[in-house]
C-alpha positions as CSV (number, residue, x, y, z in Angstrom):
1,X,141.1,121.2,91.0
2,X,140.8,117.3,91.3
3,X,141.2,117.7,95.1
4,X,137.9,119.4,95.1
5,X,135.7,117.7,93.4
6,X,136.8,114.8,95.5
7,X,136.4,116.9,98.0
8,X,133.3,119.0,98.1
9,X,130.9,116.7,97.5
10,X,131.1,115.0,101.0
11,X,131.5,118.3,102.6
12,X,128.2,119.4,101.3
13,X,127.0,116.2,102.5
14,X,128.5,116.5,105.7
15,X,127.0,120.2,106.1
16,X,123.8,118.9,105.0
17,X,123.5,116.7,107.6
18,X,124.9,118.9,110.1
19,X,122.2,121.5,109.0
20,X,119.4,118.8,109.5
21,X,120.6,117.7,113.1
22,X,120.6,121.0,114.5
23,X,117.2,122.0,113.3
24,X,115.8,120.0,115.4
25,X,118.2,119.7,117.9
26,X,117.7,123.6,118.5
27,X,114.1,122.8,118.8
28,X,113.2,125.2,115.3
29,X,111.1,121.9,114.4
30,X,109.4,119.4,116.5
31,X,111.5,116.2,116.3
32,X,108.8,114.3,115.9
33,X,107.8,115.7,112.6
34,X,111.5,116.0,111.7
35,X,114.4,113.3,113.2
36,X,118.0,114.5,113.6
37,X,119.8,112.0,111.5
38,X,121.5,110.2,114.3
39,X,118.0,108.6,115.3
40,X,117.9,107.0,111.9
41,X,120.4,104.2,112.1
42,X,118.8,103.0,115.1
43,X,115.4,103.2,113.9
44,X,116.7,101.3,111.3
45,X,118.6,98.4,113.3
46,X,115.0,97.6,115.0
47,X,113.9,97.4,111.8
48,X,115.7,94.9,110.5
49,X,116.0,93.0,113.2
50,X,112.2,92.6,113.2
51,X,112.3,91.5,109.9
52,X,109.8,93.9,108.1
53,X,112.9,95.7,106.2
54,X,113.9,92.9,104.4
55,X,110.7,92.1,103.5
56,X,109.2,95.0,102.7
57,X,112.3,95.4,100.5
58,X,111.7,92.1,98.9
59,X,108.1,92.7,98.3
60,X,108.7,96.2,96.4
61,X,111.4,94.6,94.2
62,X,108.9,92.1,93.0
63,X,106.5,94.8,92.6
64,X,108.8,97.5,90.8
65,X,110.7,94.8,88.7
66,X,107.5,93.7,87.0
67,X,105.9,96.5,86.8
68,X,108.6,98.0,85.0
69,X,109.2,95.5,82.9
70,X,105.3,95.0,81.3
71,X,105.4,98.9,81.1
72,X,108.8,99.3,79.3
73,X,108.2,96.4,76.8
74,X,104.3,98.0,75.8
75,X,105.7,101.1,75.7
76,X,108.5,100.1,73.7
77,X,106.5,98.3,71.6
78,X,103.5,101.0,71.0
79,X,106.1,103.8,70.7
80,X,107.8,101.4,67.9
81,X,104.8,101.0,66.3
82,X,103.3,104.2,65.9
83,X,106.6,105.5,65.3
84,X,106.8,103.2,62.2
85,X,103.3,103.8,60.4
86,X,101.9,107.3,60.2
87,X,98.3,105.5,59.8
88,X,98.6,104.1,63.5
89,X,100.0,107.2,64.8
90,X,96.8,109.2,63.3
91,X,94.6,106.8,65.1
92,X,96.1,106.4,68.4
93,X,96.3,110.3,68.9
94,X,92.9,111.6,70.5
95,X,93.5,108.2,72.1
96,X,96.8,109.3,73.5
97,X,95.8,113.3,74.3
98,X,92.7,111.7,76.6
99,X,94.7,109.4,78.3
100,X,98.0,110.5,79.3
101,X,97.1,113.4,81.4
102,X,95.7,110.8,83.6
103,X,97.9,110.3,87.2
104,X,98.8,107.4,87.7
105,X,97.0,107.5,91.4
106,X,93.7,108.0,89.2
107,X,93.9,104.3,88.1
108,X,94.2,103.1,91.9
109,X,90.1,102.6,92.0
110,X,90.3,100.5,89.0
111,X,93.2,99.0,89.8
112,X,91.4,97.8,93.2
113,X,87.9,97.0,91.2
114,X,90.3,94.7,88.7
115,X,92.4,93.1,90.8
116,X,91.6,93.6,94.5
117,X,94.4,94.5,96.9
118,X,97.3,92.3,95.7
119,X,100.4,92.7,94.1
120,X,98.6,92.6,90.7
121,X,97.2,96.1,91.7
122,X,100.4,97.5,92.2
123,X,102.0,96.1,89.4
124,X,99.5,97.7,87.1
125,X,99.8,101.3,88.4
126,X,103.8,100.8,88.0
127,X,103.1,99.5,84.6
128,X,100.9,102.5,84.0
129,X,103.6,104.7,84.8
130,X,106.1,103.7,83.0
131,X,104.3,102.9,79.7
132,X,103.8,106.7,78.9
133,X,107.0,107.7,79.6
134,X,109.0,104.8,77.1
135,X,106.2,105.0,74.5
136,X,107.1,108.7,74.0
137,X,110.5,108.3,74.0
138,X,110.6,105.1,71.8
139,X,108.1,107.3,69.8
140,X,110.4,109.9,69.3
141,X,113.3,108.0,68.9
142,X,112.0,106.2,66.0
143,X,110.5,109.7,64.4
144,X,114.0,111.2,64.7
145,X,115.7,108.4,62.8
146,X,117.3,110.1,59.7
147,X,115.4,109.2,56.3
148,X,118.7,108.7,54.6
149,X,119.4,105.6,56.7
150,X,116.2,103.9,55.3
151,X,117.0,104.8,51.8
152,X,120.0,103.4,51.8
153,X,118.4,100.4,53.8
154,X,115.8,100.0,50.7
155,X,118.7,99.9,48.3
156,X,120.3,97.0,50.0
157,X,117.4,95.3,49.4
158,X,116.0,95.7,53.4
159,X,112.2,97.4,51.6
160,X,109.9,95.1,54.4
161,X,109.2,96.7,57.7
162,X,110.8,94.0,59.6
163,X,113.7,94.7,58.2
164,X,114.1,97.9,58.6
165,X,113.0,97.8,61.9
166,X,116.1,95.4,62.5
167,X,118.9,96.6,60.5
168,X,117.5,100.2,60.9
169,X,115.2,101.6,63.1
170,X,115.8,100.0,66.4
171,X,119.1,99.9,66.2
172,X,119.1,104.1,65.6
173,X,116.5,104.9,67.6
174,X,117.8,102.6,70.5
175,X,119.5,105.4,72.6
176,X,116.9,107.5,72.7
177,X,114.8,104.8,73.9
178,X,117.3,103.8,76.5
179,X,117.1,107.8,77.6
180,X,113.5,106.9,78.4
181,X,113.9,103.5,80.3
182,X,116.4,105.2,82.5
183,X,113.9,108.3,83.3
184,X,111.3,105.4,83.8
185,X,113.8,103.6,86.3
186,X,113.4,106.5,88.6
187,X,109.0,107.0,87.6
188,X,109.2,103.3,88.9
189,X,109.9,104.1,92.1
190,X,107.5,106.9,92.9
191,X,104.9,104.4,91.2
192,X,105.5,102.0,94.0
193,X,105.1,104.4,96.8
194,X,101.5,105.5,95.3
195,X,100.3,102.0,93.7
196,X,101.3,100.4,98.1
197,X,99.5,103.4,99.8
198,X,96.2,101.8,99.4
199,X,97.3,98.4,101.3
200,X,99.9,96.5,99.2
201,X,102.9,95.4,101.3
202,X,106.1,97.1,100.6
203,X,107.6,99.8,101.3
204,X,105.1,102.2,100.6
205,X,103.1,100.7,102.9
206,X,105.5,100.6,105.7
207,X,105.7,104.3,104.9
208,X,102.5,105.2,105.3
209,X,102.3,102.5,108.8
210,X,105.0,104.8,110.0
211,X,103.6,107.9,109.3
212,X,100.4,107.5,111.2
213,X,102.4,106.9,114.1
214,X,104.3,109.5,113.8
215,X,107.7,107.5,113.8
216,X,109.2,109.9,111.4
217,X,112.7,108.2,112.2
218,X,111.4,105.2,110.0
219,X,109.4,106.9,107.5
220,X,113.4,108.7,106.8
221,X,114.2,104.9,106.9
222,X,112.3,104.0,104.0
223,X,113.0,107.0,102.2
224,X,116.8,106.4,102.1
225,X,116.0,103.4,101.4
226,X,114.3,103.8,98.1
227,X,117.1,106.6,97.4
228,X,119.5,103.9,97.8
229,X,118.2,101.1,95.6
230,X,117.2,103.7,93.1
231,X,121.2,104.4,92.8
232,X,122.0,101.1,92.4
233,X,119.5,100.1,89.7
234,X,120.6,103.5,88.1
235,X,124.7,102.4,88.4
236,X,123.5,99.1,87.0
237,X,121.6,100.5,84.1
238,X,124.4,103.7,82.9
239,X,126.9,100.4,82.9
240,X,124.7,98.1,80.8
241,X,123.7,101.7,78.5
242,X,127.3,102.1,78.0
243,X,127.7,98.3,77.2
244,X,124.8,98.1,74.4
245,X,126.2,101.4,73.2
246,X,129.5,100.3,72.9
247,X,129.3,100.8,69.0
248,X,129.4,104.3,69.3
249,X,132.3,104.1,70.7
């Protein structure tokens, strides 16, 4: 039983791939609007070596790691808040139904009106991605958080709100927050693609380059690419989830 689980997954994998060559190897699609996987790693050697997939990489980074990081600590803090005090949450809520159905591709105007086409731009749309998705979960988390805990808070003497935000809330409603950064982690990335579309370097941009030349082969390039740094930052994040969680233990 062990054996296979070790097992299948790279066969599926390797049959995946497989599959994927010979489609267009067989001529069922037009390489050209579909690669065979073995063009990719070439594809990808000339684009190293011309030094766009480094940078492009490094540009992204800088994009997604601030982006995220403004939107997870206003989320945080908004879903906290409202979370808290019933008053705030009644007057934030036709506030909240009007805005979050927006996309976040419907702020790119604004985001171009307000800070032209820079890295600010991007950054904002990231931001505006991610704020929705940790508010609601920090929201919730803090709504779920049993009454009994802050009773017994109050009769330790912990009645202000800063104190039981400290010894109480946050430290309850943290995993259910941390549910929402990590779905975030992943919002993040598809945030990058669509706030670098409109002419901020990264990969997004690249993507979009490639595609209106029909080089397909790096357009898969970028793709795995965001697949693969999206697993790392993921691996990171379950490891440090587990470490801030070790009290459950």
């Amino acid at each position: 039983m062990q054996l296979k689980r070790i097992l299948l997954p790279p066969l599926g994998l390797a049959a995946f791939l497989a599959f994927w060559e010979a489609v267009p190897r067989l001529g069922l699609v037009n390489p050209a609007f579909l690669p065979p996987p073995s063009v990719v790693p070439a594809a990808f050697l000339r684009e190293f070596a011309s030094g766009m997939w480094p940078a492009a990489i490094a540009a992204s980074l800088s994009h997604y790691v601030v982006g995220l990081l403004v939107g997870i600590c206003l989320g945080i803090a908004a879903g906290v808040l409202t979370g808290m005090f019933g008053v705030l949450e009644t007057l934030t809520a036709w506030v909240v139904r009007v805005l979050r159905p927006v996309p976040g591709l419907a702020w790119v105007p604004f985001a171009i009106i307000w800070f032209g086409v820079q890295p600010a731009a991007a950054v904002f749309i990231i931001a505006v991605g991610v704020f929705w998705i940790v508010y609601f979960a920090a929201h919730g988390a803090v709504r779920a958080v049993d009454r009994d805990l802050i009773e017994v808070a109050d009769a330790f003497g912990f009645r202000s709100a800063w104190a039981r935000l400290i010894k109480v809330l946050l430290p309850a409603a943290t995993p259910g927050i941390l549910v929402g950064v990590r779905t975030a982690l992943g919002q993040a990335w598809m945030a990058v693609v669509a706030a670098e579309i409109f002419g901020v370097f990264g990969l997004g941009q690249r993507m979009m380059q490639a595609s209106s030349l029909l080089a397909t082969d790096l357009v898969v390039v970028y793709m795995l690419t965001m697949a693969a740094l999206y697993g790392v930052i993921d691996t990171v994040f379950v490891a440090l989830q587990g470490w801030l969680l070790r009290w459950r233990a």
